[in-house]
Each structure stands twice: as structure tokens, then as C-alpha cells.
KEGUGU-306992 format. One line per field, with one value per residue: residue number from 1; residue in one letter; chain; x, y, z of N, C-alpha, C in turn. Coordinates in nm, 3 decimals. Layout:
num: NUM / ...
residuo: a / ...
cadena: A / ...
nX: X / ...
nY: Y / ...
nZ: Z / ...
caX: X / ...
caY: Y / ...
caZ: Z / ...
cX: X / ...
cY: Y / ...
cZ: Z / ...
//
This chain:
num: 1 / 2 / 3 / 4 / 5 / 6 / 7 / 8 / 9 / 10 / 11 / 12 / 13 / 14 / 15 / 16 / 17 / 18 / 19 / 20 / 21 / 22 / 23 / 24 / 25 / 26 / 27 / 28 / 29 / 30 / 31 / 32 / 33 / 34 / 35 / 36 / 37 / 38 / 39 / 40 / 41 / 42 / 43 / 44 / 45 / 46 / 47 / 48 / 49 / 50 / 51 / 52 / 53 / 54 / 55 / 56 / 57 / 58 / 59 / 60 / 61 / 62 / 63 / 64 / 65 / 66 / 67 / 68 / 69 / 70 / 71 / 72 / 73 / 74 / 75 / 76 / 77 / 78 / 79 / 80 / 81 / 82 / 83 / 84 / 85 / 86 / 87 / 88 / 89 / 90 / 91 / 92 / 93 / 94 / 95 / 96 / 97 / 98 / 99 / 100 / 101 / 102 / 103 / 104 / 105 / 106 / 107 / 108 / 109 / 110 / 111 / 112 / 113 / 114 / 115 / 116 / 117 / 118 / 119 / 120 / 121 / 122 / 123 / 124 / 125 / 126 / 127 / 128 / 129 / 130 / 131 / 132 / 133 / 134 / 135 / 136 / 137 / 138 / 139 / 140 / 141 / 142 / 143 / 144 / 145 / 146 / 147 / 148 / 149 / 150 / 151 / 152 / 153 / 154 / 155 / 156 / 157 / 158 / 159 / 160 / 161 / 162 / 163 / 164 / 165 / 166 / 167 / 168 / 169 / 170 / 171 / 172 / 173 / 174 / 175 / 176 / 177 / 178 / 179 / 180
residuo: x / x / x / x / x / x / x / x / x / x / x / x / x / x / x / x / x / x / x / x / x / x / x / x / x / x / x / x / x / x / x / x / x / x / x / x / x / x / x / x / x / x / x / x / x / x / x / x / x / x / x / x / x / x / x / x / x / x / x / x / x / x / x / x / x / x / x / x / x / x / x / x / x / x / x / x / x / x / x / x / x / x / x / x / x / x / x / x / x / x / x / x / x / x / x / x / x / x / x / x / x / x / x / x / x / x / x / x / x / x / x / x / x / x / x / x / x / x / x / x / x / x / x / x / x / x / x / x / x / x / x / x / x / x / x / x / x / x / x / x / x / x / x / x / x / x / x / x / x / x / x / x / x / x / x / x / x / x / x / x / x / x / x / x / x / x / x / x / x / x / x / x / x / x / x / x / x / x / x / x
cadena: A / A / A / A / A / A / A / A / A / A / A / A / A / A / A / A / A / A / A / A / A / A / A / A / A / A / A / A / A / A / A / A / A / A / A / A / A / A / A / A / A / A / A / A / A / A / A / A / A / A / A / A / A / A / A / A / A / A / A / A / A / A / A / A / A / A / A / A / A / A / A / A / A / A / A / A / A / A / A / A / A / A / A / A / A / A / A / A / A / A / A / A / A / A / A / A / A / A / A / A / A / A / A / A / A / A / A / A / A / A / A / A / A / A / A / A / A / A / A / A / A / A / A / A / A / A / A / A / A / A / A / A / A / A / A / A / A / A / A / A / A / A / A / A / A / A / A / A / A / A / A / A / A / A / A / A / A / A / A / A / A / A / A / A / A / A / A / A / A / A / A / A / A / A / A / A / A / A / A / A
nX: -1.400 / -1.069 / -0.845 / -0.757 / -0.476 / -0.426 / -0.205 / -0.236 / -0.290 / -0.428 / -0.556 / -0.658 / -0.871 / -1.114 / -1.263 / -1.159 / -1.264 / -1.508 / -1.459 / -1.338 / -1.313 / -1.438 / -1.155 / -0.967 / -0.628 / -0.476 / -0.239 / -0.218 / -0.087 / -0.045 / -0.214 / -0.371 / -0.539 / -0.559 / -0.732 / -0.889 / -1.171 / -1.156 / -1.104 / -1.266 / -1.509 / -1.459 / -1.446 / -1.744 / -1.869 / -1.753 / -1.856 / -2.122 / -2.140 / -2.093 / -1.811 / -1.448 / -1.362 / -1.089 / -0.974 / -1.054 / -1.364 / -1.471 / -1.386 / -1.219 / -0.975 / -0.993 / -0.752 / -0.786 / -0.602 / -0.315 / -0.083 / 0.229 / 0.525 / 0.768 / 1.050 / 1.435 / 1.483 / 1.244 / 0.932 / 0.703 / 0.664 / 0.515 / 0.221 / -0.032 / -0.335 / -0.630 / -0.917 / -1.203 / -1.491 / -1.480 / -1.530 / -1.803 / -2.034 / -1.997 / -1.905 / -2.099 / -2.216 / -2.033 / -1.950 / -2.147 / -2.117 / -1.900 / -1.690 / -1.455 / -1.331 / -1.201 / -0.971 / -0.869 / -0.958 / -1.110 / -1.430 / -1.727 / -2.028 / -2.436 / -2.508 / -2.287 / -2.193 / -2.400 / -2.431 / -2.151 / -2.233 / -2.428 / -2.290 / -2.078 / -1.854 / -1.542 / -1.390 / -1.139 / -0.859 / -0.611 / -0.343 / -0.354 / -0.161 / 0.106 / 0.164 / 0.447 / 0.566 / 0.380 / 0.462 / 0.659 / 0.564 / 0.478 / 0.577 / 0.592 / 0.434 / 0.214 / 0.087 / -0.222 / -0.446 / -0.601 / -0.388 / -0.356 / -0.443 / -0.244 / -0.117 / -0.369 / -0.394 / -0.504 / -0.373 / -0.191 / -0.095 / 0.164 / 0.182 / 0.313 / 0.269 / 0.136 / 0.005 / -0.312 / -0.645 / -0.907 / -1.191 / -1.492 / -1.682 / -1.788 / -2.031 / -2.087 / -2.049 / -1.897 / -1.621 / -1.595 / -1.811 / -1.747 / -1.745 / -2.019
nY: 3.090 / 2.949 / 2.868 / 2.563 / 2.334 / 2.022 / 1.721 / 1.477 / 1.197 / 1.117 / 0.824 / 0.842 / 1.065 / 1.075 / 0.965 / 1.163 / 1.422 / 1.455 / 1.620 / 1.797 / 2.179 / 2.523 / 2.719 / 2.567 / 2.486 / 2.238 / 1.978 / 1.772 / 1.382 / 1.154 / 1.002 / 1.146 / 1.234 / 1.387 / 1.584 / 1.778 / 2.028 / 1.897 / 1.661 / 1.569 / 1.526 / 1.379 / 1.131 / 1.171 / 1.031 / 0.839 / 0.699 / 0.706 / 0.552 / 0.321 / 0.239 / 0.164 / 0.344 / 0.590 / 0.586 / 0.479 / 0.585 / 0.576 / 0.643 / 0.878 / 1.162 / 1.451 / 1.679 / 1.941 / 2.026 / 2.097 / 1.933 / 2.096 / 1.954 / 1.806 / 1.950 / 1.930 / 1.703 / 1.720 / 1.564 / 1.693 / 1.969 / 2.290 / 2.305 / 2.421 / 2.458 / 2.495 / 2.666 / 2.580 / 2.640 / 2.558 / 2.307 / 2.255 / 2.137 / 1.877 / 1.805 / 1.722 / 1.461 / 1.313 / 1.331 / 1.170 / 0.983 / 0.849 / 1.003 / 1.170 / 1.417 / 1.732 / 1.928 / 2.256 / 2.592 / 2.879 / 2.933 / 2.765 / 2.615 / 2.632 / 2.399 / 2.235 / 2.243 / 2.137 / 1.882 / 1.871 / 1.817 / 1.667 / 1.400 / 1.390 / 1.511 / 1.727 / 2.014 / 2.128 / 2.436 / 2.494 / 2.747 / 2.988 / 3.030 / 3.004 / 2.756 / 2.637 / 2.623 / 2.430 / 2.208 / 2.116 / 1.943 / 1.697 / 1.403 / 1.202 / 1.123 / 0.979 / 0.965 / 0.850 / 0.795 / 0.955 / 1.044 / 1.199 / 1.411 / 1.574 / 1.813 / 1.833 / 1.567 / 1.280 / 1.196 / 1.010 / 1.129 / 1.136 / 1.287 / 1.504 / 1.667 / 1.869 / 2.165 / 2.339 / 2.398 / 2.431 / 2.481 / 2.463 / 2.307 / 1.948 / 2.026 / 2.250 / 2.450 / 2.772 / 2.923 / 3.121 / 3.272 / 3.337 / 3.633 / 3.799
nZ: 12.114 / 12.189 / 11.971 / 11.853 / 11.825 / 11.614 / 11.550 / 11.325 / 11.160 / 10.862 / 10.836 / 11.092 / 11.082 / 11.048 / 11.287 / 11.465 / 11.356 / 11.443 / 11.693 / 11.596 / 11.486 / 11.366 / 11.302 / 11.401 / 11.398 / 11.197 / 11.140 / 10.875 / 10.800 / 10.597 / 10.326 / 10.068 / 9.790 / 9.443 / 9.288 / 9.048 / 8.857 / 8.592 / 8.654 / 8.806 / 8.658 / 8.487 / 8.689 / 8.773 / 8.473 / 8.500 / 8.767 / 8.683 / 8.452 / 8.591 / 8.585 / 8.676 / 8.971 / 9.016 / 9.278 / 9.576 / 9.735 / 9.963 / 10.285 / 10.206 / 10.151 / 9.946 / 9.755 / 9.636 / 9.369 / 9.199 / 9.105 / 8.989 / 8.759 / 8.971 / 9.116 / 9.186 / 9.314 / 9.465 / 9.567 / 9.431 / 9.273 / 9.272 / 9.452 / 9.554 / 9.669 / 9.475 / 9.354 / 9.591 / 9.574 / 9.231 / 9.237 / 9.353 / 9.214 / 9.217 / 9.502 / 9.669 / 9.608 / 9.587 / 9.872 / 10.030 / 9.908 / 10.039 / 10.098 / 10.326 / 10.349 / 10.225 / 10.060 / 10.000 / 9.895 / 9.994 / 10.046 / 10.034 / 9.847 / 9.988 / 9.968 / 9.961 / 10.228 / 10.349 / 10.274 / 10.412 / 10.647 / 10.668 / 10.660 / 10.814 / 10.736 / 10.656 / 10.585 / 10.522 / 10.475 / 10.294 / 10.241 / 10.025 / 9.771 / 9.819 / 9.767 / 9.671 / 9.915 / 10.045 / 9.892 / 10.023 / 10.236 / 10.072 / 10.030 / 9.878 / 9.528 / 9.270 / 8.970 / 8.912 / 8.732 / 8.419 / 8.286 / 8.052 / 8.176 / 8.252 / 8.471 / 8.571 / 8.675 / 8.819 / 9.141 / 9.371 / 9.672 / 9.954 / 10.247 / 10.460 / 10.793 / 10.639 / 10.684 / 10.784 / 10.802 / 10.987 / 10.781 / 10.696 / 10.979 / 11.069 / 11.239 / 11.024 / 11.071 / 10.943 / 10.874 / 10.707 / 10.699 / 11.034 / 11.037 / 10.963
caX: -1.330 / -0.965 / -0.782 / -0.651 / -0.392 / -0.388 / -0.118 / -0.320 / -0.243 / -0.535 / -0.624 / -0.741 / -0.909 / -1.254 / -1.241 / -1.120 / -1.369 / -1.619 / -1.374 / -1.250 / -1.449 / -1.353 / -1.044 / -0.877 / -0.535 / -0.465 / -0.118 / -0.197 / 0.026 / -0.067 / -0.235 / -0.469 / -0.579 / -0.560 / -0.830 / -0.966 / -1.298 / -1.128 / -1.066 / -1.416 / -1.569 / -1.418 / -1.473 / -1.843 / -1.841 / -1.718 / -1.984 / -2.283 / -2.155 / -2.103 / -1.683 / -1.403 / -1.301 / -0.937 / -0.920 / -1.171 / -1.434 / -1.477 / -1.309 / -1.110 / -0.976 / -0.973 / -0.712 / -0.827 / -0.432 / -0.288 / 0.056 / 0.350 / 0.619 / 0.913 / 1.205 / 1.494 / 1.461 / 1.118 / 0.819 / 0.622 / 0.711 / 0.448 / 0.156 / -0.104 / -0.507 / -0.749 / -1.015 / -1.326 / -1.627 / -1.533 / -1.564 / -1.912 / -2.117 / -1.951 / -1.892 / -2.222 / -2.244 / -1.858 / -1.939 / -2.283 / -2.038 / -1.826 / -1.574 / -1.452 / -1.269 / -1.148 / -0.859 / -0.871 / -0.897 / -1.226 / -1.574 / -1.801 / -2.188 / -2.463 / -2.528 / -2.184 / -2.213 / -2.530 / -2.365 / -2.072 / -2.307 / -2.518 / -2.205 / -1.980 / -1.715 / -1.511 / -1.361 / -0.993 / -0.834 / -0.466 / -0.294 / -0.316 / -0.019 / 0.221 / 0.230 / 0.628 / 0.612 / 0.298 / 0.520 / 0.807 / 0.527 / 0.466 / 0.717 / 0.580 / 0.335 / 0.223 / -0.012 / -0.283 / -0.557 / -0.651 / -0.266 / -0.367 / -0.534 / -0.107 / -0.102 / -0.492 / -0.422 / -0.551 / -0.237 / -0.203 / 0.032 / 0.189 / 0.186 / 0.370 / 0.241 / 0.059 / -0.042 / -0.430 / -0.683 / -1.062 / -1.307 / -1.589 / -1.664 / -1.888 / -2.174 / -2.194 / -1.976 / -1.805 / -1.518 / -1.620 / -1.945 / -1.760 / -1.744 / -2.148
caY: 2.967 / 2.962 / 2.819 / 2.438 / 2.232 / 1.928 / 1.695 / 1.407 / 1.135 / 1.077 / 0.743 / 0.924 / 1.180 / 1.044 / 0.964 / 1.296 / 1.522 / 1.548 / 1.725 / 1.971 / 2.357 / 2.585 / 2.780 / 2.485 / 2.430 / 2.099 / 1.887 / 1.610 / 1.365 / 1.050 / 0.967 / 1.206 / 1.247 / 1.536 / 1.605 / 1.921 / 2.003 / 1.789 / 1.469 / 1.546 / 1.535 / 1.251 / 1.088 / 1.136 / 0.951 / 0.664 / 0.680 / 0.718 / 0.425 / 0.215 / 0.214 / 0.141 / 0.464 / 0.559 / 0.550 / 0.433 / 0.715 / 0.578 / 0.759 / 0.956 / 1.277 / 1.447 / 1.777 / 2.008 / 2.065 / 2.032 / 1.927 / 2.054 / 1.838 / 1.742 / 1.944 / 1.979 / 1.613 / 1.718 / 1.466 / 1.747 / 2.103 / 2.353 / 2.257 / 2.492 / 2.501 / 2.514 / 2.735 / 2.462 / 2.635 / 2.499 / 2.147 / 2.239 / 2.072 / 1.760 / 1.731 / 1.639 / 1.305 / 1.248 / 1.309 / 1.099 / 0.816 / 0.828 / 1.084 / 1.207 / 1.540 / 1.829 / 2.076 / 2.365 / 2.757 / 2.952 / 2.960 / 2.666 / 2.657 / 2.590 / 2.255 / 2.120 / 2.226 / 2.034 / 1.749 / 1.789 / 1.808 / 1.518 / 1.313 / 1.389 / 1.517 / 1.823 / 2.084 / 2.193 / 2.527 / 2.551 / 2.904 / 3.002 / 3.179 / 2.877 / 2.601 / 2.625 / 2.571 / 2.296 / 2.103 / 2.044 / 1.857 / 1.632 / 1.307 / 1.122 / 1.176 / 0.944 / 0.973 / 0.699 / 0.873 / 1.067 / 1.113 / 1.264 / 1.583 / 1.682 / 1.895 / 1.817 / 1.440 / 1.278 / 1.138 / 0.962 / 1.183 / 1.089 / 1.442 / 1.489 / 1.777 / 1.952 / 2.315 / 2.316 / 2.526 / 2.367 / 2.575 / 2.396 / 2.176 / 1.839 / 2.065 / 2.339 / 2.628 / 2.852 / 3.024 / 3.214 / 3.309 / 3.396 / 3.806 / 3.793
caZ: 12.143 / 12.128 / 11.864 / 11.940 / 11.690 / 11.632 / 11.443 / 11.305 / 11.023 / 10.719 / 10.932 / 11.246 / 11.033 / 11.052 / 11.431 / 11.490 / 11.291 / 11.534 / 11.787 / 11.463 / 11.519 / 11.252 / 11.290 / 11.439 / 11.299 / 11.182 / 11.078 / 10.813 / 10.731 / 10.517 / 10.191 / 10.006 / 9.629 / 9.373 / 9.204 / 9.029 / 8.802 / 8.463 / 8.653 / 8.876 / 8.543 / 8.470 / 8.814 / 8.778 / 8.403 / 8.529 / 8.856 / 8.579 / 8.386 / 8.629 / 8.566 / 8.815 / 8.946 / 9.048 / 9.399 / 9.682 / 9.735 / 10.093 / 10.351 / 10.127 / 10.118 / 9.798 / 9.770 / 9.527 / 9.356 / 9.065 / 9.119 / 8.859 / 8.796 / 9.044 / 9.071 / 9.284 / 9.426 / 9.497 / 9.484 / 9.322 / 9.197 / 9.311 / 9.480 / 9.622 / 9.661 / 9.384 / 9.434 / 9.584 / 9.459 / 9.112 / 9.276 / 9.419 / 9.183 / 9.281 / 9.624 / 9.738 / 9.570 / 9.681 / 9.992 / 10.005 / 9.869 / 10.172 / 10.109 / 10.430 / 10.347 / 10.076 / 10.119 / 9.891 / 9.952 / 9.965 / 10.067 / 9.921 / 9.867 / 10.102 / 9.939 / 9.995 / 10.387 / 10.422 / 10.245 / 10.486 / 10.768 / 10.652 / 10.603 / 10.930 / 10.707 / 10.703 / 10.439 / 10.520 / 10.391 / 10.261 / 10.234 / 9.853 / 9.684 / 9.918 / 9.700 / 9.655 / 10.074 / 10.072 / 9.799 / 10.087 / 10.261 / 10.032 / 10.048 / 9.755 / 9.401 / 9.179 / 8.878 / 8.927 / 8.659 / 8.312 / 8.247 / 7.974 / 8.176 / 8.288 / 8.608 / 8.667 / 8.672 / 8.983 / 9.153 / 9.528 / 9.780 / 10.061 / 10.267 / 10.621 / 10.868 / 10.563 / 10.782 / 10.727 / 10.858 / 10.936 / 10.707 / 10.754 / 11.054 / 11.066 / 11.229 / 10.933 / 11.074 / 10.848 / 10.888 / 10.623 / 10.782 / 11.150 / 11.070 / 10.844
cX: -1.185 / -0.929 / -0.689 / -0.562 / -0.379 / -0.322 / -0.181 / -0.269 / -0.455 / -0.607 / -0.712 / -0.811 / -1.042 / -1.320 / -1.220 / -1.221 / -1.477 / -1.592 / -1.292 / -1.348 / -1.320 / -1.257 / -0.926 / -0.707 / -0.506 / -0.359 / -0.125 / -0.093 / -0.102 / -0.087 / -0.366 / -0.438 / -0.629 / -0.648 / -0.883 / -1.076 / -1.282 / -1.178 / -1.228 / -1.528 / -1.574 / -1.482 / -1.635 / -1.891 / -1.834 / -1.803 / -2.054 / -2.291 / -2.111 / -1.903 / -1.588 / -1.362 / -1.141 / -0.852 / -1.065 / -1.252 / -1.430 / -1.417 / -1.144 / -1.068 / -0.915 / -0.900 / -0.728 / -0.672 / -0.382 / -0.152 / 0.160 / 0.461 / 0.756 / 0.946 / 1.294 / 1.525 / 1.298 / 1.004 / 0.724 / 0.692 / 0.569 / 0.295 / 0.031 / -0.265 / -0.608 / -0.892 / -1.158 / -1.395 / -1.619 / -1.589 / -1.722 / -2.030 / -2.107 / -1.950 / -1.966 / -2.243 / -2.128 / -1.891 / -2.075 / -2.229 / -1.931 / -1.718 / -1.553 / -1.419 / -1.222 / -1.066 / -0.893 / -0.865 / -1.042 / -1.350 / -1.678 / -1.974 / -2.269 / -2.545 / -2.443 / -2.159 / -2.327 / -2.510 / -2.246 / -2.155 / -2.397 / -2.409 / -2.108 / -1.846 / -1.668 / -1.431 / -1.247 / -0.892 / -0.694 / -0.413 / -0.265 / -0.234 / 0.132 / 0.231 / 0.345 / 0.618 / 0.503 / 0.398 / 0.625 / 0.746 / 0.452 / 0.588 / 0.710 / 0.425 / 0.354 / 0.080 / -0.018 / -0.375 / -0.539 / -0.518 / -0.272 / -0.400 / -0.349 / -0.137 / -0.274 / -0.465 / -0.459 / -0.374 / -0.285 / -0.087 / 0.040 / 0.196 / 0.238 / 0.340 / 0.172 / 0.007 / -0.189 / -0.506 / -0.883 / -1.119 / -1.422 / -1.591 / -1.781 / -2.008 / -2.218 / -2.153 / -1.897 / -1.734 / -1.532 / -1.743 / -1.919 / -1.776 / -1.907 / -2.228
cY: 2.979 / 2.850 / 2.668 / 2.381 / 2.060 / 1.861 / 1.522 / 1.320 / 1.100 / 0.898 / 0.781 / 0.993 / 1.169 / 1.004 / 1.099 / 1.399 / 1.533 / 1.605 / 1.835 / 2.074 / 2.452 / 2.700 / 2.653 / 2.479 / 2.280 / 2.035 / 1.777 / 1.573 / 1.192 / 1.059 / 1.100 / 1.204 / 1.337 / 1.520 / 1.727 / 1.895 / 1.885 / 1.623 / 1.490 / 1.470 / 1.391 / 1.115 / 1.049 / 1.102 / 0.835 / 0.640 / 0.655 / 0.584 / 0.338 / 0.169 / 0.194 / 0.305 / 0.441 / 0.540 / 0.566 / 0.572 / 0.715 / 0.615 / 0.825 / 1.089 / 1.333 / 1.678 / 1.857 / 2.109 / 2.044 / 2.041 / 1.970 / 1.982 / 1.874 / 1.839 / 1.948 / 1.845 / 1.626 / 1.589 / 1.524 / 1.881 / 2.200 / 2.261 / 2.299 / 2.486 / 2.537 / 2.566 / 2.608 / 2.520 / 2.574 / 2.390 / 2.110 / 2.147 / 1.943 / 1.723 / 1.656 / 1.442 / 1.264 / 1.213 / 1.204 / 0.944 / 0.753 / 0.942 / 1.158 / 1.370 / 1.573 / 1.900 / 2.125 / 2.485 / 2.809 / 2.895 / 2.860 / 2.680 / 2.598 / 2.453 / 2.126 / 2.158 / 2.151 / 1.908 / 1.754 / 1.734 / 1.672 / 1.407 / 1.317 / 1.447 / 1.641 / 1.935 / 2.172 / 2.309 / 2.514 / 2.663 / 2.860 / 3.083 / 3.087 / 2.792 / 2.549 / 2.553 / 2.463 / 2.193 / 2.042 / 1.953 / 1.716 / 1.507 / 1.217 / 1.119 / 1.013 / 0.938 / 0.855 / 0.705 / 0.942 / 1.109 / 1.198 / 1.463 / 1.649 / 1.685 / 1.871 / 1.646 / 1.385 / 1.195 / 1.126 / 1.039 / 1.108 / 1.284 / 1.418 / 1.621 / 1.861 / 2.051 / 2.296 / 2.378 / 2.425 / 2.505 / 2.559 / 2.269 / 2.080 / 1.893 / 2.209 / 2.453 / 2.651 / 2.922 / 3.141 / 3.327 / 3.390 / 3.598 / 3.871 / 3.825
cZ: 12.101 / 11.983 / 11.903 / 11.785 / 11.750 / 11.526 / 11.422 / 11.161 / 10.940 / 10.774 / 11.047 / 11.199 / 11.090 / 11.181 / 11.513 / 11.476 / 11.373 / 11.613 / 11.688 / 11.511 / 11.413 / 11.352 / 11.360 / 11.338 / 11.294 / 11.046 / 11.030 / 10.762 / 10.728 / 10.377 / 10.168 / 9.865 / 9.577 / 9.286 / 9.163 / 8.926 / 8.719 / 8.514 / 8.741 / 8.743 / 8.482 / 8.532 / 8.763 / 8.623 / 8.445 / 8.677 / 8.760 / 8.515 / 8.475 / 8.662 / 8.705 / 8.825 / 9.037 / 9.153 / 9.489 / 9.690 / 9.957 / 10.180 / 10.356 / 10.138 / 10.043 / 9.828 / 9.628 / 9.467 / 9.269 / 9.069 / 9.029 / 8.908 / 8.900 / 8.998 / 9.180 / 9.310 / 9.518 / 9.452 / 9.384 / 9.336 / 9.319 / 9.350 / 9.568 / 9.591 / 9.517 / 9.459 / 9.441 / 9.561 / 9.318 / 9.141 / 9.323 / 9.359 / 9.190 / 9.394 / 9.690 / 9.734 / 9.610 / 9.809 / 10.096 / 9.966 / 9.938 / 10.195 / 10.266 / 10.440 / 10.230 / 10.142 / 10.013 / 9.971 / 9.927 / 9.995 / 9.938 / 9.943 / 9.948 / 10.076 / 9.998 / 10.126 / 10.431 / 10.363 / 10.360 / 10.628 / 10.819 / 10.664 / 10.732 / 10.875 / 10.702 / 10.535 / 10.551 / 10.419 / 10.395 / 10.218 / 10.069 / 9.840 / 9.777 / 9.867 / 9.692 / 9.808 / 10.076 / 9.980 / 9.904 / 10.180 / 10.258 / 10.005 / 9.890 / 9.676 / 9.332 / 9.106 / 8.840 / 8.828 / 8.567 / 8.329 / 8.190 / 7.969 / 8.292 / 8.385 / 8.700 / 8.705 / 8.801 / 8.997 / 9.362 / 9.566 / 9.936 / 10.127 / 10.450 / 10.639 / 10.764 / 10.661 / 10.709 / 10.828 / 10.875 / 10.882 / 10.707 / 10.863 / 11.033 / 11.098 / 11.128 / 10.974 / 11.003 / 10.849 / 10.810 / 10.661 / 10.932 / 11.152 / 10.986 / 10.947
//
């Protein structure tokens, strides 16, 4: 199948995702939320007890990133992919709680493909070792969460054309899987 692009905002996402097929390229621009293992950790704490958590779970998409700070006039400093297998023991119930989508970098387990599969949702790859160049498509950061955990903190982005890669699609193909 060739390779199609499409340039898509974080509203349309979930409308969209059943016409994604992995290798697609795909240009987000809206809102997403940074999250890595600390604040997951966190995250599911405040699920268990019952607590508010820090941003809607429902059709969310959560970028596995740990922003450093601003510089330049930048909204954030570096900003590249966290490897998602750490996230794996999480996603399921994220995505079971509405989550719509993850960006990160790498090959996830065959739990959290039958959670995306079960769920309609999708798993998006960002080029690791590019963070300096994903940071220029970010317009605006702010730390909404666990200040305390620095560079993991969760924080809301605004993100224009973000370059993104499907890695998993809604029916359970793997990019990772096409040469196996």
C-alpha cells in the first residue's frame, strides 16, 4: 500500500483513525499531554483513589516527552520521544478510559495493541534523536501536574504540523511487525 499523508488537527483525530494504516504519515497540530512512567505512576494513584486527575482521559492524546525548559523564545527546549514500552503497563487502562492516542518511539507490547484495537485508538511514532526539531513545533507548554517530577511533569502543548508516523493502526498492524 503506498504511503498517504495526512495534515490533521487533535479534534479530527478520532474521526480520522479508522482511515490511518501504518506507515501513513501524519501532521498534528492541536492540544496533546506529556506524560512519562513518574507522572503515569502518579496518574494511576489518583485513578485507584478515586482523585481528580490532571487532564480529561477521554479522547486524549497522551505524548510520551519530557519537555526541557524554554529557550531561545522557545515554548519548550528539547523535546523528543520517550521510549513507549516503559508506558506499557499503563496504556491499557488509559486506553479502556477513553484515551484516543500515544506518540512515542518504539515497538509496544501485545497487550497495548489489543487495547488499541479494542478501543479504536492508534499509537503514533516520532523520530528519536529530533527533539531540538519537534520543539519548533510546539507553539505553547504549560505545566498542569506533579511540578515537582521537573522535565517528567505532565504539561498541556499546543503542537502545529508535529511530523508523525502511524505505528500502530486501530486494526492491530505493526509497523514494527511489517519485515517479521
Amino acid at each position: 500500500m503506498a504511503q498517504r499523508t495526512f495534515n490533521i488537527t487533535t479534534a479530527e483525530l478520532k474521526s480520522v483513525i479508522p482511515q490511518l494504516a501504518v506507515g501513513d504519515r501524519v501532521y498534528l497540530s492541536g492540544t496533546v499531554y506529556t506524560s512519562r512512567d513518574a507522572a503515569h505512576k502518579r496518574i494511576f494513584q489518583l485513578l485507584d483513589s478515586g482523585g481528580e486527575l490532571p487532564f480529561p482521559i477521554e479522547n486524549s492524546i497522551v505524548y510520551y516527552a519530557g519537555p526541557t525548559p524554554a529557550k531561545n523564545g522557545m515554548a519548550v527546549g528539547s523535546c523528543g520521544p520517550t521510549t513507549s514500552s516503559r508506558m506499557d503497563a499503563f496504556a491499557p487502562r488509559l486506553l479502556d478510559l477513553g484515551m484516543i492516542g500515544m506518540i512515542g518511539k518504539g515497538d509496544r507490547s501485545r497487550e497495548v495493541i489489543e487495547a488499541i484495537k479494542r478501543n479504536g485508538a492508534i499509537y503514533l511514532c516520532a523520530v528519536g534523536g529530533a527533539g531540538a526539531l519537534i520543539a519548533r513545533c510546539i507553539t505553547s507548554a504549560e505545566e498542569i501536574a506533579f511540578h515537582d517530577l521537573g522535565c517528567e511533569s505532565v504539561k498541556i502543548l499546543t503542537i502545529s504540523e508535529l511530523p508523525l508516523i502511524v505505528g500502530i493502526d486501530a486494526a492491530g498492524n505493526s509497523i514494527f511487525e511489517r519485515n517479521k
